[in-house]
C-alpha positions in Angstrom: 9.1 -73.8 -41.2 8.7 -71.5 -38.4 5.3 -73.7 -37.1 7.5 -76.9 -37.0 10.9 -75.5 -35.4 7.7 -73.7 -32.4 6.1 -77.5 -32.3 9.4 -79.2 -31.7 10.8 -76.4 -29.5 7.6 -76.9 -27.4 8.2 -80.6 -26.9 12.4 -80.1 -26.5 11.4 -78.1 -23.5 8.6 -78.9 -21.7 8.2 -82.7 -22.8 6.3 -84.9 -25.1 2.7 -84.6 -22.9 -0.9 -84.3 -23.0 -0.8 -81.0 -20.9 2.0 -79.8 -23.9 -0.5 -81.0 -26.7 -3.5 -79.2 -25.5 -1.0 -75.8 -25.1 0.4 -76.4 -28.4 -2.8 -76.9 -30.2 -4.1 -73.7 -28.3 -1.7 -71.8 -29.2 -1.9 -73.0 -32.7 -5.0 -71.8 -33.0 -4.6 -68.6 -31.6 -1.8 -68.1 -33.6 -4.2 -68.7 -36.7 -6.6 -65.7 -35.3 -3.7 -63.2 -34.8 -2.4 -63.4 -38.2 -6.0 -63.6 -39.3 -6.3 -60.0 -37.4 -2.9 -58.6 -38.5 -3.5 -59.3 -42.1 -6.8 -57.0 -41.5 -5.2 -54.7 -39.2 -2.1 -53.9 -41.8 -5.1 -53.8 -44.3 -6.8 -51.2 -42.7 -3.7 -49.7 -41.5 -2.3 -49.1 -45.1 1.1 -50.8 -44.0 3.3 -51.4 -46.4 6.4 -52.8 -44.8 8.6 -49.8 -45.7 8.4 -47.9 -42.5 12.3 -48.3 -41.8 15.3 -48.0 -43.0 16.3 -51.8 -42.5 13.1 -52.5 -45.0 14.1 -50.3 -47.4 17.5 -51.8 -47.7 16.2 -55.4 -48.1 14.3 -54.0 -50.7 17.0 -52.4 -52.4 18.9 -55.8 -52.1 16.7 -58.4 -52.7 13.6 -56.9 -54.0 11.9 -60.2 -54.0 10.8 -60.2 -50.7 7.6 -59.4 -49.6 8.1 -56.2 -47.4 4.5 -56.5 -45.9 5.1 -60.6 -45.0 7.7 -60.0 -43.4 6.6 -57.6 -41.1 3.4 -59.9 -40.2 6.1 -62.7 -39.1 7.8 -60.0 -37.1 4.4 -59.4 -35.3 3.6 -63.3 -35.0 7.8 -64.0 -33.5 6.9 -61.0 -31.5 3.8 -62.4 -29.9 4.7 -66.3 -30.3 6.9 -66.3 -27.3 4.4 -64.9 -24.6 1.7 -66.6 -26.1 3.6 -70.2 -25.6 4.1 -68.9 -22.3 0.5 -68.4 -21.2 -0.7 -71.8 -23.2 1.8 -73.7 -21.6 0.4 -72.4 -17.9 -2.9 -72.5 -18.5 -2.8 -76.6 -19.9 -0.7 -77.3 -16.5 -3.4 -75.6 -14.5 -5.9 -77.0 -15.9 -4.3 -80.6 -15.6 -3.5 -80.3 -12.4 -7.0 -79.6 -11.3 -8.3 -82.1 -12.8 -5.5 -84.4 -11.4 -6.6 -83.4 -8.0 -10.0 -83.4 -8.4 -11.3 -85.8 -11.1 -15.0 -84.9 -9.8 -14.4 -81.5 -11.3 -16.8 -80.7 -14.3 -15.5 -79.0 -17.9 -17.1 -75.9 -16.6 -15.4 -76.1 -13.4 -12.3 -76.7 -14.7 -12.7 -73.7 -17.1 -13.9 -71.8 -13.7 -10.8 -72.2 -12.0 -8.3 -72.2 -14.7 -9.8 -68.9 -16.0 -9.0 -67.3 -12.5 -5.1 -67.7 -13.0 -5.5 -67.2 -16.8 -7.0 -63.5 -16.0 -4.2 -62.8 -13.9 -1.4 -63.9 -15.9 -3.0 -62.6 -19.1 -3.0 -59.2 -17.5 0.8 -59.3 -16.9 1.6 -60.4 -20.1 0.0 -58.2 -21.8 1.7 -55.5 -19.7 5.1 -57.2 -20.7 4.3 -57.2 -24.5 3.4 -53.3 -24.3 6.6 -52.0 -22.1 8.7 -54.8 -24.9 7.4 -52.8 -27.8 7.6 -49.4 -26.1 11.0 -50.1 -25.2 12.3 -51.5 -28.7 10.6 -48.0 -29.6 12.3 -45.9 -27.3 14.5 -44.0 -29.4 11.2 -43.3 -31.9 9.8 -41.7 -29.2 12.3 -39.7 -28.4 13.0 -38.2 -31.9 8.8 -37.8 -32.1 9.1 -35.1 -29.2 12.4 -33.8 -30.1 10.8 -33.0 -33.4 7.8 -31.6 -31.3 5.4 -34.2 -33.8 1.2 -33.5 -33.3 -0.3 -36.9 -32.1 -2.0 -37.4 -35.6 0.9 -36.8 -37.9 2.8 -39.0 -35.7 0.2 -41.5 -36.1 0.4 -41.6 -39.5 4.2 -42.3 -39.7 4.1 -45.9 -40.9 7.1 -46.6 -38.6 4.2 -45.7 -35.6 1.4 -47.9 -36.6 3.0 -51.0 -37.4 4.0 -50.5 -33.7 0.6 -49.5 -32.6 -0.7 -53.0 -35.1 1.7 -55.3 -33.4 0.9 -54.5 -29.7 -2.7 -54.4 -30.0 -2.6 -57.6 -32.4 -0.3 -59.4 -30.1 -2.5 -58.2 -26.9 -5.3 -59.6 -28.4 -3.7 -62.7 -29.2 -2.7 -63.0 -25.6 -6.1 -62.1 -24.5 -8.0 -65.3 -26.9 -5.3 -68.1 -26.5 -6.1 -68.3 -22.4 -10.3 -69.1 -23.0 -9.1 -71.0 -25.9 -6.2 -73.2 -24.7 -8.2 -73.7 -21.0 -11.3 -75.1 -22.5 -9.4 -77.2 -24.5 -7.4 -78.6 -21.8 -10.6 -79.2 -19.9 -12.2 -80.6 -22.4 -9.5 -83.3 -22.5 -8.6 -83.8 -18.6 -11.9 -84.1 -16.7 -11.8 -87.0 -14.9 -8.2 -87.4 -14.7 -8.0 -90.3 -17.7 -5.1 -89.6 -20.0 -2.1 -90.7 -18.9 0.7 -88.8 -17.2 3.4 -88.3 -19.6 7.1 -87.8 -18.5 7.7 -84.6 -16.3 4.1 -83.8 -17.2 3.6 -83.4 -13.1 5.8 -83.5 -10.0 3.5 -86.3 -8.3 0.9 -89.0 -9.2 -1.3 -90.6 -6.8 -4.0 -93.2 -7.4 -7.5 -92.1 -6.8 
């Protein structure tokens, strides 16, 4: 459910387009690696999905849910957004390039959309930390209040599943630019798809 409502969200906003496809289908399959590492991450973690107070409720009301599912799709919602942000910009680079230089190889392409893709990764994964931090603000607060060591803090559940979620969703960040720029060169060198609508501000003939 939640990968066709992201595919035709993708589309709704930024058009029905090669340089959409090659984002969506990175982003797809960097989605597929973070879960991959949050199901190992939680594993090693020992999360259970009853760190809160909310999860403890939903368990107490509808003790059919899967506590520890859950809080993997809270880390994949968490991470989806910048992640379709960075796939999206790195496919547009990318075709662009290649749409002003047909001439450029794959690995040129990947060159030169790998410089942006470095500097936008590096911001975004700077967002993603100060989100999380910030949602865990008042955590923090009651931590030092209560004058917590650094390793029994760690071992609050509450604490790692926030540790798991930025360093998962970092590291999701991190693979989906490689990923979604050598797919996109891979499909625009030499400039022969077609330009969908809105896919770039200009055409000219070459």
């Amino acid at each position: 459910m939640l990968a066709a409502s992201s595919t035709l969200a993708i589309y709704f906003v930024h058009g029905l387009n090669w340089s959409t496809t090659a984002a969506l289908v990175g982003t797809s399959m960097a989605v597929v690696i973070t879960m991959a590492l949050g199901v190992l991450f939680s594993s090693l973690s020992h999360l259970t999905g009853f760190g809160t107070e909310d999860a403890i409720m939903i368990n107490a009301a509808a003790g059919q849910i899967n506590l520890k599912g859950l809080l993997l799709a809270g880390l994949l919602v968490g991470a989806l957004g910048a992640l379709t942000d960075i796939t999206i910009v790195q496919a547009s680079v990318v075709r662009e390039l290649a749409h002003v230089n047909p001439e450029f190889s794959i690995g040129e392409l990947y060159r030169r959309g790998m410089n942006v893709g470095l500097d936008h990764v590096g911001s975004l994964v700077n967002t993603l930390v100060l989100a999380y931090t910030g949602a865990a603000l008042p955590l923090l607060i009651l931590l030092t209040l209560s004058d917590f060591s650094l390793a029994r803090a760690l071992n609050l559940e509450l604490v790692a599943a926030e540790i798991v979620h930025t360093l998962v969703g970092s590291i999701g960040l991190i693979l989906g630019v490689p990923i979604t720029t050598y797919l996109a060169a891979l499909l625009f060198r030499g400039d022969q798809l077609p330009m969908g609508p809105g896919e770039l501000d200009y055409t000219h003939p070459h």
